[in-house]
VOVO-786417 format. One record per residue: residue number from 1; residue in three letters; y, x, z negated of N, C-alpha, C in turn. Coordinates in Angstrom, 3 decimals. Layout:
   romi   tormi       n.yy       n.xx       n.zz      ca.yy      ca.xx      ca.zz       c.yy       c.xx       c.zz
    NUM     ala          Y          X          Z          Y          X          Z          Y          X          Z
...
% end
This chain:
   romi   tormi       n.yy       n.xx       n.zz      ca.yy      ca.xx      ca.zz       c.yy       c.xx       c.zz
      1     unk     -1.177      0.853      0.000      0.000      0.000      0.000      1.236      0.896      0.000
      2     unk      2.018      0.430      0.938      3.239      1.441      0.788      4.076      1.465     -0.782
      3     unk      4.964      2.377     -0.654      5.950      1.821     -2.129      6.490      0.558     -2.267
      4     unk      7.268      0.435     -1.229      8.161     -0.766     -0.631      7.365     -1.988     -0.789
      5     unk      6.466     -2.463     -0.311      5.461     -2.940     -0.514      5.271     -3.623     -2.456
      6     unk      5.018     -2.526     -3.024      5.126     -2.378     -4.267      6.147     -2.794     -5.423
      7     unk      7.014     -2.606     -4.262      8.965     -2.776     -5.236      9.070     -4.165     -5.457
      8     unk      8.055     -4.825     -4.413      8.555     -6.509     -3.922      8.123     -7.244     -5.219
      9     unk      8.989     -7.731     -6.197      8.596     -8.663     -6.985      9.328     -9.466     -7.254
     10     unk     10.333    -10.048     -6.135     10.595    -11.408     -6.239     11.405    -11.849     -5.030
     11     unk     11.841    -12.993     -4.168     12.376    -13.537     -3.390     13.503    -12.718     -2.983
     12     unk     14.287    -12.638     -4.042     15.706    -11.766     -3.535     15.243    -10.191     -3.553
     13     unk     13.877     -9.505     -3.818     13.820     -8.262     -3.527     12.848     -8.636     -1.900
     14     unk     12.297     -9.624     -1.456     11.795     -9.563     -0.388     13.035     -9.416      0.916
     15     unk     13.941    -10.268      0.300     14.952    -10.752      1.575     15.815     -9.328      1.870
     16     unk     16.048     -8.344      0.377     16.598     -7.359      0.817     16.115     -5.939      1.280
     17     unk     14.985     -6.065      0.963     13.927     -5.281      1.589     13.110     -5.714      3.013
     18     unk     12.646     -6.541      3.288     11.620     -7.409      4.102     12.703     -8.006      5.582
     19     unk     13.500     -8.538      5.110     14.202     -9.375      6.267     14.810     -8.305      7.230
     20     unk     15.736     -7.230      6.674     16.147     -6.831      7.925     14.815     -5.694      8.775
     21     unk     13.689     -5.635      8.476     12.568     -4.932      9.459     12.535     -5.694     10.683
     22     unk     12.483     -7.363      9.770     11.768     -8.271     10.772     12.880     -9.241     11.398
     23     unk     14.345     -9.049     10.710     15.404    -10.235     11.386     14.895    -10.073     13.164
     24     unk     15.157     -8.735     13.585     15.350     -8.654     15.282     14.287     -9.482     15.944
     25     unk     12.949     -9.473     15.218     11.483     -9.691     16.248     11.757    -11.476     15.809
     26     unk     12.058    -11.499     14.440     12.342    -13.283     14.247     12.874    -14.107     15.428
     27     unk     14.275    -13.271     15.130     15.560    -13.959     16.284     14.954    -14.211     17.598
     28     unk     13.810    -12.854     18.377     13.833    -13.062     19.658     12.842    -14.039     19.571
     29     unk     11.718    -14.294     19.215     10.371    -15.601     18.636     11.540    -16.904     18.269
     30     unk     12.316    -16.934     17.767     12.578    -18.154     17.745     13.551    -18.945     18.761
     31     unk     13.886    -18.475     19.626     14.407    -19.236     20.996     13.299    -19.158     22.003
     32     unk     12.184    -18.758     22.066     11.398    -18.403     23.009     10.067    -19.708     22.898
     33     unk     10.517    -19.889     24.047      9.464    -21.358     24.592      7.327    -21.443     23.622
     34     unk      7.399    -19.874     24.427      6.183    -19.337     24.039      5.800    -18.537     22.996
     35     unk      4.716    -18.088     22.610      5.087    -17.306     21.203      4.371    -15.708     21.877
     36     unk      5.079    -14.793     20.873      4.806    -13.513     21.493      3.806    -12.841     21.130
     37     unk      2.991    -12.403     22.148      1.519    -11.758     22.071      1.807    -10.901     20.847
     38     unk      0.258    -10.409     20.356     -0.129     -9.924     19.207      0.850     -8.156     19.503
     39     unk      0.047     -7.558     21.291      0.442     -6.460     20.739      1.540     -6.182     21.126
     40     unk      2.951     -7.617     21.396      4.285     -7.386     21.228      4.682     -7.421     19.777
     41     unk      3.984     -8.154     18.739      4.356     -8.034     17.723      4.279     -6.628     16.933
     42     unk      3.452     -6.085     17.039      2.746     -4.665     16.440      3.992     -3.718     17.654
     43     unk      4.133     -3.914     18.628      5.031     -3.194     19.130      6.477     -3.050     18.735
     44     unk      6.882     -3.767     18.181      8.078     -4.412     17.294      8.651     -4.085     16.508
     45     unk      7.386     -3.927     15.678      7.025     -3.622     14.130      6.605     -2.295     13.787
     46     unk      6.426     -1.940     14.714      5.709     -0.370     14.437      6.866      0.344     13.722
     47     unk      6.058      1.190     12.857      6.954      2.055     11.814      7.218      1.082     10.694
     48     unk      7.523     -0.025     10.617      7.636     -1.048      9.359      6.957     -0.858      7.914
     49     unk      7.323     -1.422      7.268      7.206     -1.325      6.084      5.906     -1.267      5.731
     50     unk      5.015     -2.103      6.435      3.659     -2.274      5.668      2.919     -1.356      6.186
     51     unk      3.382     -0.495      7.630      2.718      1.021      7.701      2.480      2.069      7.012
     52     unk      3.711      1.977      6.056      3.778      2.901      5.532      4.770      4.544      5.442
     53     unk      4.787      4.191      7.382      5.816      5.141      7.808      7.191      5.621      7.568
% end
């Protein structure tokens, strides 16, 4: 488990930790008709928090 990962123990430590990895990949998924393949998501995300990196 990363640290970060670890730190998370409550709503307002998710949103300030957690949200801005994932605001960009949210924003583009939520105007989009279709939903975005698995390995656009992992493409996205890579380096993120729950990697570890």
């Amino acid at each position: 488990m990363s640290p970060t990962v670890a730190a998370i123990t409550s709503v307002d430590d998710g949103l300030r930790e957690v949200w801005p990895v994932v605001a960009d990949v949210y924003a583009g998924v939520w105007d989009s008709e279709t939903p975005p393949s698995v390995a656009a998501i992992r493409s996205a995300l890579a380096g993120d928090i729950t990697s570890g990196d």
